[in-house]
C-alpha positions in Angstrom: -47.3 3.7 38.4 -45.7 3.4 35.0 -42.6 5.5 34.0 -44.4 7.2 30.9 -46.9 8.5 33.7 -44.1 10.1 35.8 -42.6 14.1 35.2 -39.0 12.7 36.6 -36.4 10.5 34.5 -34.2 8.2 36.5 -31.1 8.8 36.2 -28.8 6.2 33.8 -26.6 5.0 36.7 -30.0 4.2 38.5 -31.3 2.3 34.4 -27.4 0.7 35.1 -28.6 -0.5 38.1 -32.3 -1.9 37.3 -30.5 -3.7 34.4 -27.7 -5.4 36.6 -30.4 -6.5 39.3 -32.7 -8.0 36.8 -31.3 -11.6 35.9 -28.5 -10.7 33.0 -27.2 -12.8 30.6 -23.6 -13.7 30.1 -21.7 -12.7 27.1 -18.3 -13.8 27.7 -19.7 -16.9 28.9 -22.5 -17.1 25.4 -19.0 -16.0 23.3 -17.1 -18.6 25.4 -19.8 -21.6 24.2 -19.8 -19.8 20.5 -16.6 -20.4 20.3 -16.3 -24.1 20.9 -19.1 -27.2 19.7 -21.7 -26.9 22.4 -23.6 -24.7 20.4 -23.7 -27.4 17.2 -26.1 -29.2 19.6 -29.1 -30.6 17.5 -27.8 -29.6 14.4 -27.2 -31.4 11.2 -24.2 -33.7 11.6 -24.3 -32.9 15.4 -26.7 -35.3 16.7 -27.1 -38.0 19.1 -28.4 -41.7 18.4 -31.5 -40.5 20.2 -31.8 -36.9 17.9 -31.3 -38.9 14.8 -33.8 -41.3 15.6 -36.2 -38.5 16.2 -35.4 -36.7 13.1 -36.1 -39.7 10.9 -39.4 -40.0 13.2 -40.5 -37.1 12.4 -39.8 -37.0 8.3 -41.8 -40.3 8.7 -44.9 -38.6 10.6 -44.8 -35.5 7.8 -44.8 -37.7 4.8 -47.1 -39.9 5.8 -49.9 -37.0 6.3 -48.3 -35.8 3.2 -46.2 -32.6 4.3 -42.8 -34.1 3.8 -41.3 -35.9 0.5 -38.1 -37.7 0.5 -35.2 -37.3 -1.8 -35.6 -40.1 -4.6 -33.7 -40.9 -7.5 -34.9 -37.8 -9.6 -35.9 -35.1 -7.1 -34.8 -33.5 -3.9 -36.5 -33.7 -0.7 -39.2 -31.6 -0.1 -37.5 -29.8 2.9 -33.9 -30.3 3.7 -32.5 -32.0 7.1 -31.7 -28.3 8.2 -34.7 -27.2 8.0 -36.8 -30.2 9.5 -34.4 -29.9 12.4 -35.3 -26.2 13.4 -38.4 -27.4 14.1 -37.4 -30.1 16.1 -34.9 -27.9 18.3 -37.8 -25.5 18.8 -39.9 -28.5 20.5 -37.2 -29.8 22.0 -37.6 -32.5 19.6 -40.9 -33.5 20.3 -41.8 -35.4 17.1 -45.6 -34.2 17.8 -45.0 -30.8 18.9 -42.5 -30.3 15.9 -45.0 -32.0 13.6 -48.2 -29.6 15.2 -45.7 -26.5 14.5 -44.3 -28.1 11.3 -48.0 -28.4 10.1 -49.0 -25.1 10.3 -46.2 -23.5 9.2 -46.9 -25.1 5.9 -50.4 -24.5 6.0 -49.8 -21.2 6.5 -47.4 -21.0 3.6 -49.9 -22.3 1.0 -52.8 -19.6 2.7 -50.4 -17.6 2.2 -49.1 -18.3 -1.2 -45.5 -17.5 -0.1 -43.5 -18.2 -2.8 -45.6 -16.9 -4.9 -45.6 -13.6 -3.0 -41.6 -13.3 -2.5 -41.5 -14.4 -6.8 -44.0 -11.4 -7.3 -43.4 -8.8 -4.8 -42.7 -5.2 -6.0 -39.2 -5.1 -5.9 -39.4 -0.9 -4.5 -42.3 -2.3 -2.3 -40.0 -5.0 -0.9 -36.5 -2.3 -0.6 -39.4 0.0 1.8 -40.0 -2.4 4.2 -35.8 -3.6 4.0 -35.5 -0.4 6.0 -38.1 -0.4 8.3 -36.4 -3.7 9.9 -32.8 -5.5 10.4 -30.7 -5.3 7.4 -27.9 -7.9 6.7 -24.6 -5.8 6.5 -23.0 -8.5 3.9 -20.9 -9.9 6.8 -20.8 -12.4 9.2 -19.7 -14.0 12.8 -16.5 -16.3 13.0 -19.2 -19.4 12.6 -20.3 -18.2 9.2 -23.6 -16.6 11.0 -25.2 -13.2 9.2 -24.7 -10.2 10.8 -28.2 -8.2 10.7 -28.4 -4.2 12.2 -31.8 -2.6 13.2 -31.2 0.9 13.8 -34.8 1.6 15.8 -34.2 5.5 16.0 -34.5 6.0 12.5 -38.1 4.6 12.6 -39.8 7.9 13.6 -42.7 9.0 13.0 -42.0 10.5 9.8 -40.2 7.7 8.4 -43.3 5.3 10.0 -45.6 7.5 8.1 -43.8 7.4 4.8 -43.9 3.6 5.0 -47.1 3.1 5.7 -48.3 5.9 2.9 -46.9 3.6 0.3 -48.9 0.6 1.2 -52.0 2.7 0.0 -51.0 2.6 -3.7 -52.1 -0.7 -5.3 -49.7 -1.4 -7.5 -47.5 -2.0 -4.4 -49.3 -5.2 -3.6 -47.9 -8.4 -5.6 -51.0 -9.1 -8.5 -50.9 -12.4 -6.7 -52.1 -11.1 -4.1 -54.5 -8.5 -4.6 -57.6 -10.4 -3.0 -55.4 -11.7 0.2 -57.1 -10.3 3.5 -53.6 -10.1 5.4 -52.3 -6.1 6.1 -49.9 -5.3 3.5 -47.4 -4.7 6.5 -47.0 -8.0 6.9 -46.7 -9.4 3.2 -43.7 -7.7 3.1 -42.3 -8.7 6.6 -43.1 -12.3 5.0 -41.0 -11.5 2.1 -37.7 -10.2 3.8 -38.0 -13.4 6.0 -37.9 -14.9 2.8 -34.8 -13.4 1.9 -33.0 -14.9 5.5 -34.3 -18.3 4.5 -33.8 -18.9 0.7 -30.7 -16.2 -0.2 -28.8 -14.8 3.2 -28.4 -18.4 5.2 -27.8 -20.5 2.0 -25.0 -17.7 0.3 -23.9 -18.3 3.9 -23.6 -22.1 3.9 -21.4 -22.1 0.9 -19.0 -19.8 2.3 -15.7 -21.2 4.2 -16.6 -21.9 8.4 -15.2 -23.7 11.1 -18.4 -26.2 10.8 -19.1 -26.1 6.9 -20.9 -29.3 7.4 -23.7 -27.9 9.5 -25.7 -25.1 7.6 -26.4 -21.7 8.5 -29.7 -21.3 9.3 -29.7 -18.2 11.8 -28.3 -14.9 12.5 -27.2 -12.8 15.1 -28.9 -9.2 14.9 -27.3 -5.8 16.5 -30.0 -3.7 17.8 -29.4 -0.4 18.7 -31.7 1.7 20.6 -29.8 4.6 21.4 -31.4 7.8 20.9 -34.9 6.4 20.9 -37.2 8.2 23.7 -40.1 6.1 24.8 -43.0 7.3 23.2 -41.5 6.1 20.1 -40.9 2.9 21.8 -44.0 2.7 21.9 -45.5 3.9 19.3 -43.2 1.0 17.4 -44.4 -1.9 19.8 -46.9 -3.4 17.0 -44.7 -3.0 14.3 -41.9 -4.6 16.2 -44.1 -7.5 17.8 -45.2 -8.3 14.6 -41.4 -9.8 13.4 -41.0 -11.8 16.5 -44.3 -13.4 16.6 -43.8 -14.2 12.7 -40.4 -15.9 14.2 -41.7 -17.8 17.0 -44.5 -18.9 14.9 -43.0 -20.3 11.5 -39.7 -19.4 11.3 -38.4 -21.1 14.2 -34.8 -21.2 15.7 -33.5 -18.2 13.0 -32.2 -16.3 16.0 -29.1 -16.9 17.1 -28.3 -13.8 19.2 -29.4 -10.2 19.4 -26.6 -7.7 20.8 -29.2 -4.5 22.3 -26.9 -1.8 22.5 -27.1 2.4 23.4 -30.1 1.4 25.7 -31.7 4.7 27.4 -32.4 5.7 31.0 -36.1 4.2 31.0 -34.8 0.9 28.8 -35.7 -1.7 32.0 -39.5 -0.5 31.6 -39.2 -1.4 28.1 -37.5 -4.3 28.4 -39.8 -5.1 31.1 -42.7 -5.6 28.0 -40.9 -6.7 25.6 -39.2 -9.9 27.3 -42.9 -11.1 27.2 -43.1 -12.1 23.7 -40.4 -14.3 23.9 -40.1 -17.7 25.9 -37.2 -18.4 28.1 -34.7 -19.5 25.8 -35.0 -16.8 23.3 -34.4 -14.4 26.0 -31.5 -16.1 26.9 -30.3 -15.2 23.4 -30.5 -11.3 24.3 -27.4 -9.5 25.6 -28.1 -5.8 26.8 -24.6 -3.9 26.4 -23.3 -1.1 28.4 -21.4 1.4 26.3 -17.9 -0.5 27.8 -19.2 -3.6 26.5 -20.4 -3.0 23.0 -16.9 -3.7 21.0 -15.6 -6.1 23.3 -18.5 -8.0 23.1 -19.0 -8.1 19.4 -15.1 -8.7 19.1 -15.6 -12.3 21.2 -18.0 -12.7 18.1 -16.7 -11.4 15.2 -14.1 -9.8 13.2 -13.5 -5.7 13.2 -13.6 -6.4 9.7 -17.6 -7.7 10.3 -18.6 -4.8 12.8 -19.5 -1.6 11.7 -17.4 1.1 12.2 -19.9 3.2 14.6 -19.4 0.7 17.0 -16.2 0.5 17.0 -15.2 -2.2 14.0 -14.0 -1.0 10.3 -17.0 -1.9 8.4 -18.1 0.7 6.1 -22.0 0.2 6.7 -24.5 2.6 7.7 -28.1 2.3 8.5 -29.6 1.5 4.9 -27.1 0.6 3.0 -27.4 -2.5 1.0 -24.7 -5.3 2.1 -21.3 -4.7 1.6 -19.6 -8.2 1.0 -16.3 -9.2 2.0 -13.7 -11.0 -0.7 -15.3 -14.4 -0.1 -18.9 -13.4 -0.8 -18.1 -11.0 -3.5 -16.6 -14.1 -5.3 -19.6 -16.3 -5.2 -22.8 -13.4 -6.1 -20.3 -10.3 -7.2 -22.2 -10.1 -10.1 -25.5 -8.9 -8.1 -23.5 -5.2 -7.3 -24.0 -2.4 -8.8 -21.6 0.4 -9.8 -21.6 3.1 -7.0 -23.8 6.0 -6.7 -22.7 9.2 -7.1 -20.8 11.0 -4.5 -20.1 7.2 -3.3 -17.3 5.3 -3.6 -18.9 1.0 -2.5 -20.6 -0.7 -5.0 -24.7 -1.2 -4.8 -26.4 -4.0 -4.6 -29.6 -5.4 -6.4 -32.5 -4.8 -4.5 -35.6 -6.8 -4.3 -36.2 -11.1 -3.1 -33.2 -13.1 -4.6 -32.4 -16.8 -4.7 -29.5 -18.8 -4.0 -29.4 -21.8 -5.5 -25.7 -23.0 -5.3 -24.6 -23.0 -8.9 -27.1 -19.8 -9.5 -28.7 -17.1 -8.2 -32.1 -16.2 -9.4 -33.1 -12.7 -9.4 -36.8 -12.3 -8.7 -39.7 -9.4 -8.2 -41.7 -6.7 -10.4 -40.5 -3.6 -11.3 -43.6 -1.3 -13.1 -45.4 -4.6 -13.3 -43.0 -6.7 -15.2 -41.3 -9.5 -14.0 -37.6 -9.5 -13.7 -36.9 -13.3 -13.1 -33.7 -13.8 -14.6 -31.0 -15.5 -13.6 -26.8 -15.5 -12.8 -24.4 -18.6 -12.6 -22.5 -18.8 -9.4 -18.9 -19.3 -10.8 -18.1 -22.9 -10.7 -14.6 -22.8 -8.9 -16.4 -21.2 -5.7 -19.9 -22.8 -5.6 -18.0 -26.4 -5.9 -16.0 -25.6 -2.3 -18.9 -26.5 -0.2 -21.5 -29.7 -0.1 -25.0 -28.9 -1.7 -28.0 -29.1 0.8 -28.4 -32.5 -0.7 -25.2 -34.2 0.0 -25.3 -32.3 3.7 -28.5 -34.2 4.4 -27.2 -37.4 2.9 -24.0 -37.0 5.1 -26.4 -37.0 8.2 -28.0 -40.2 7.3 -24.7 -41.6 8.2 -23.4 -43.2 11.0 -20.8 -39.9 11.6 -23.0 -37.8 13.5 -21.5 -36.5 16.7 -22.3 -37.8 19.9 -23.2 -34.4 21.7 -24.0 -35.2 25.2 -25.8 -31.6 26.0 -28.9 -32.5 24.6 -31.2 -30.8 27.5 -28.9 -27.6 27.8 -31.2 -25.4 27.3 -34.8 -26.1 28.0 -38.0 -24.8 28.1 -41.0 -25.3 29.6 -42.5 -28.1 27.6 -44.7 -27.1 24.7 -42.8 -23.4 24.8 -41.2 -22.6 21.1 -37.9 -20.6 20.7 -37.0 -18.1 18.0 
C-alpha cells in the first residue's frame, strides 16, 4: 500500500534505515575522485587516442549532414569541442548515438527558436521562473564548478499559484513567440537553462581552477527538501520532472552532483519515484545527506566561503537572492550589480538572460516591451588570464591530450543518456 494511503508516519530512525539499506552512494569516496583527475575523463584536453579519434568522428558525421561547421580562417566553429563532447560522454561516445541525440537537440533548438526566445524573453517573466527552480549562489566548488540551491519548501502552493497566474498575461510571453504551441512553463525553464550554458559555465571557465584548460560545463546543485510534507511532493512532481527530462534530453552531462539534504521521514517513498527518471549514472551523481553529513560533505567539495551559511558555511545567500560573487568574479562582470536594496547591505544583481562572451557581456531581454540589449566590456587584465573557447579547442587538436585510462568507469546500459 503506498505511504500517502497510510494514517501512521514511520518514524525517521526507521526513513534512516530505508535509506542506508537501499544501495547509497559514497560521498567521501565521489569527494575523494573530485579531488584528483579521474573525474577529467572524456573531457577536453583529457582524452585518449581512442576519445580523440571519436570526437573528430563525430564533428565529421555532423558537418557532413550539415549540423556542425568548423572553425575557418574567419569564423568560429559552430559548437565548441566542450560542447560536442557532452554529447559524446552521454553516449558513451558512440559517434551515432551522440550524433542521433546531437541531432535532435538542434532540431529542437531551431523548433524552438531558442536563442531567439532567451534574446526576447521578459526579463520579470524570466526572474519568476529563477525562483521556482535552482539558483546559482555566485560561488563555486574547488574545480571551478557552479554552485546551484533549490529550496523545494518554498514552492507551496501559494507561491506555485502565483507563478503560474503570471503566465496568463500575454505580455509575459517573448513576441517571438506568441504563436509557439509549447506551455509557457517550459519557455522559461528553456531560458534559465540558457543562462547555465551561455553566461554561468562560461563566467566560470575564465575564472582561475585547478584544470583551467578543461571548461566548465556542469554544476553541482544543493537540494534541500526539509520541511516539505508529501503532498507537496507531489503536487511538484510535474514541475520538477519537467527540468530533468529537459536535461537528459538536450542538455546532456550539465550535472555534476546534486547534494539532497533535510530529507523527511517518508523521503525513501519519494525517492523511490523519483530515481526513475534518471538512468544509472545520473543517480550515481545523487548523495542523500543525513543532518551529520551535510557540512562535512560540502566541505570535501567546497570552500565555507562557497556554502551558505544555513548549512553551516559563511555564505551570505538565502533562497532568492541573486548571486553573490566572490572577489574573482566580481572582477570580471562587477559591473552587472546593482547598489543594495534598502534595509540591505549586498549589492543586487541584473536580472533577466545574460551573455558571456569573454571580452564582454551582453545584457539581453524586454522590459515593458522594449529591448534592453546592450552591452559591458569585460576588463581586459581579467578576461586575458584564461584561453578563449577557441584556443581551448585548438589546444585539443594537439597531440597533448591526456592518456586517461578510465574510459569505461562509469557505464551505462548502452543506448542510456546521463544528465
Amino acid at each position: 500500500m503506498p505511504l500517502w494511503g497510510s494514517k501512521s508516519k514511520p518514524s525517521q530512525e526507521s526513513a534512516n534505515a530505508a535509506l542506508e539499506s537501499d544501495p547509497k552512494n559514497d560521498p567521501v569516496a565521489s569527494a575523494s575522485q573530485a579531488a584528483g583527475t579521474e573525474w577529467l575523463a572524456g573531457h577536453l584536453n583529457h582524452l585518449t587516442e581512442d576519445q580523440e579519434k571519436k570526437l573528430q568522428e563525430f564533428k565529421k558525421v555532423c558537418e557532413e549532414n550539415a549540423y556542425y561547421k568548423p572553425r575557418s580562417d574567419t569564423e568560429e566553429a559552430s559548437h565548441d569541442d566542450a560542447t560536442m563532447l557532452r554529447f559524446l560522454r552521454a553516449r558513451k561516445f558512440d559517434v551515432n548515438g551522440a550524433w542521433g541525440q546531437f541531432k535532435d537537440t538542434e532540431d529542437w533548438r531551431k523548433e524552438n527558436a531558442i536563442e531567439s526566445l532567451y534574446e526576447n524573453i521578459d526579463v520579470e517573466s524570466y526572474d519568476a521562473a529563477r525562483r521556482m527552480y535552482p539558483q546559482w549562489t555566485g560561488r563555486r566548488d574547488r574545480r571551478g564548478i557552479p554552485v546551484y540551491v533549490f529550496e523545494i519548501k518554498n514552492l507551496n502552493s501559494k507561491n506555485m499559484a502565483a507563478y503560474n497566474s503570471t503566465m496568463s498575461d500575454p505580455s509575459a510571453t517573448a513576441e517571438t513567440h506568441k504563436s509557439s504551441k509549447v506551455p509557457q512553463r517550459l519557455l522559461r525553464l528553456f531560458a534559465l537553462y540558457e543562462n547555465l550554458l551561455r553566461f554561468v559555465m562560461p563566467l566560470c571557465s575564465q575564472l582561475s581552477r585547478p584544470h583551467p584548460d578543461t571548461p566548465i560545463v556542469s554544476s553541482n546543485n544543493i537540494v534541500d527538501v526539509g520541511g516539505v510534507g508529501l503532498k507537496q511532493f507531489w503536487d511538484l512532481k510535474g514541475h520538477m520532472q519537467d527540468a530533468s527530462v529537459l536535461a537528459t534530453a538536450h542538455y546532456p552531462e550539465t550535472l555534476d552532483r546534486i547534494f539532497i539534504i533535510g530529507a523527511p521521514s517518508f523521503f525513501p517513498t519519494v525517492w523511490g519515484w523519483i530515481k526513475r527518471w534518471f538512468d544509472p549514472v545520473t543517480t550515481s551523481k545523487i548523495f542523500i545527506l543525513s543532518s551529520s553529513e551535510v557540512l562535512p560533505t560540502l566541505k570535501n567539495f567546497m570552500d565555507t566561503a562557497s556554502i551558505p551559511k544555513q548549512y553551516g558555511g559563511d555564505l551570505e545567500w538565502q533562497w532568492g537572492d541573486m548571486p553573490n560573487l566572490d572577489d574573482e568574479a566580481r572582477s570580471l562582470v562587477g559591473g552587472l550589480e546593482t547598489p543594495p536594496a534598502e534595509g540591505e547591505t549586498k549589492p543586487g544583481f541584473t536580472k533577466g538572460p545574460l551573455l558571456f562572451k569573454g571580452d564582454k557581456i551582453e545584457i539581453l531581454g524586454k522590459v515593458n516591451g522594449e529591448s534592453r540589449k546592450s552591452s559591458i566590456p569585460v576588463p581586459t587584465s581579467q578576461s586575458g588570464e584564461t584561453k578563449p573557447p577557441a584556443e581551448q579547442d585548438k589546444a585539443a587538436e594537439t597531440p597533448v591530450n591526456e592518456k586517461v585510462g578510465l574510459e569505461n568507469a562509469a557505464e551505462t546500459p548502452n543506448g542510456e543518456v546521463t544528465a
